[in-house]
Structure formats: C-alpha cells, structure tokens
C-alpha positions in Angstrom: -2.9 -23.0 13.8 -0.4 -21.1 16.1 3.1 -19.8 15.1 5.5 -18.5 17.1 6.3 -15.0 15.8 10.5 -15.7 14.7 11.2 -14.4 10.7 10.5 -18.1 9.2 7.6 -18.9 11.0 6.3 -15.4 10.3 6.7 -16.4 6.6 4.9 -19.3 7.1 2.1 -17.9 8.5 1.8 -15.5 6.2 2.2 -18.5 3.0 -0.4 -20.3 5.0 -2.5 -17.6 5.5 -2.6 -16.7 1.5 -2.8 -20.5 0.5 -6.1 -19.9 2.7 -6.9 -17.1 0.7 -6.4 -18.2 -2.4 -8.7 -21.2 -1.9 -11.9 -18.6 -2.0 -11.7 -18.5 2.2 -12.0 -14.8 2.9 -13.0 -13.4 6.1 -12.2 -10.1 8.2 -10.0 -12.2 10.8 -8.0 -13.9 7.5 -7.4 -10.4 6.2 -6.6 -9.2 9.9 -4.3 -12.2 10.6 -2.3 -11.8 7.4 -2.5 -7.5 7.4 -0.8 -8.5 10.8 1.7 -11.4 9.8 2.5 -8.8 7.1 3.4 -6.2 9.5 5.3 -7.9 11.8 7.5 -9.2 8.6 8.1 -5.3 7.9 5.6 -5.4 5.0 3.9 -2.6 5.3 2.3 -2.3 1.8 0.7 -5.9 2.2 -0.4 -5.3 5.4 -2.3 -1.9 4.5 -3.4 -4.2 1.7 -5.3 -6.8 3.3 -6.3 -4.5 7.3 -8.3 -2.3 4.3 -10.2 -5.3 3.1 -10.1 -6.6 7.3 -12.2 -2.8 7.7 -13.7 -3.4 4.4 -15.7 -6.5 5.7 -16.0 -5.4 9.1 -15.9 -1.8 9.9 -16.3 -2.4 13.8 -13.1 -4.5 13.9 -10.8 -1.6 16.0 -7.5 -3.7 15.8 -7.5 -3.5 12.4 -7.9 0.0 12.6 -5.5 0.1 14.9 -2.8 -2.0 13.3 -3.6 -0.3 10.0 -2.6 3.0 11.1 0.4 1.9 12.6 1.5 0.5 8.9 0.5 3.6 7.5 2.4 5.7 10.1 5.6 3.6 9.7 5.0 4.6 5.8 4.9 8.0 6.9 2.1 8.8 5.7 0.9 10.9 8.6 -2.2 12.1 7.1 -3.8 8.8 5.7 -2.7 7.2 9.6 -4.3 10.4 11.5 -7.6 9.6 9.4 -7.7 5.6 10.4 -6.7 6.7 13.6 -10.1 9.1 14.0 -12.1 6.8 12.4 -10.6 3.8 14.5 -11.4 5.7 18.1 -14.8 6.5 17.1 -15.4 2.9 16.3 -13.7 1.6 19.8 -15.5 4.4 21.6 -18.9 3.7 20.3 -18.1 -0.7 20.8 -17.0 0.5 24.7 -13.5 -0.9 23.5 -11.8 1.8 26.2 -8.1 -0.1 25.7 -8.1 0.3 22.2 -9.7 4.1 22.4 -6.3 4.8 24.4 -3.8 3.2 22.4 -4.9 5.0 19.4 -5.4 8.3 21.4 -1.6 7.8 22.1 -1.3 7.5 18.0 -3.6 10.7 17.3 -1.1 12.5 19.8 2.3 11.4 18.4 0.9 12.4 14.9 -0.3 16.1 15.9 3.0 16.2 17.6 4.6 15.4 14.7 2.7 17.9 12.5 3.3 21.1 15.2 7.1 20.6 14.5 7.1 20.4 11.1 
C-alpha cells in the first residue's frame, strides 16, 4: 500500500503500519517503514524506537542506519548519531552501498563540525 507523504496520510500510514504490527507481523522493512513514517511526522522518539528494532533484525539494512542517525541528530544527541553514523558507513561500505557511504559521510562531517565549535 502506497501513501502520499501529506500529515493525514502520514498518520495513516503510520496507524496502518502499527495495526500490521500489532497483528504479530514483524519484519525489518515494517520497522523501517514505520521508524520512517515516524520521522517524517516529526516523531523522533518512535522512529528511534522501531529503526533500532529495523537494525535489530537486520544489521545490514544501511537506510535504517541512516534514517536512525538522522532522528537521533535532530534529538541532538550528537554522540549516540556519530556512533550509528560509523557503524552505518561500515555496513554500506562493506555491502558496496557507495550512495549511502556518502550521505552518511556528509552526517559524520556535520557532527565533527559541530563538536570542533563547541
């Protein structure tokens, strides 16, 4: 099922999503898909929730990673973001998952930016 990312369909996903959950389907793209709804919806505690159980389940999945240290970045917590950061290169580096390598290197570097300043 595809929804269109506006606020209300966001929330619907996300009900949907948990209705899934809730009916003992569990899976590292559920988690992913609802650590994701969460985060677009602002939600960062729900979507570190459910991206930890996405990594949990399938420590290769580098989006998750990725997304994850995003929401913990937007929570400022700078350390706990740099760590999923490093751990989520390693793991796009060593799957040959060069786009997502980059994209988090840009993360790293915003982060130890943020720390020399401070």
């Amino acid at each position: 099922m595809r929804f269109p990312d506006s606020e209300i369909n966001v929330m619907a996903k996300t009900e949907y999503l948990e209705k899934l959950l809730a009916s003992g389907t569990d899976s590292s793209l559920l988690r992913f898909g609802l650590g994701s709804a969460y985060f677009t919806a602002g939600n960062n505690d729900k979507a570190v929730e459910h991206l930890r159980c996405c990594i949990a389940q399938d420590d290769n999945y580098t989006a998750a990673f990725k997304l994850l240290g995003k929401a913990l970045y937007r929570q400022q917590q700078w350390h706990a973001a740099a760590e999923v950061f490093k751990r989520g290169c390693c793991r796009a580096a060593q799957n040959g998952d060069k786009q997502a390598e980059k994209e988090i290197r840009v993360f790293i570097e915003k982060i130890r930016r943020r720390q020399t300043k401070a």
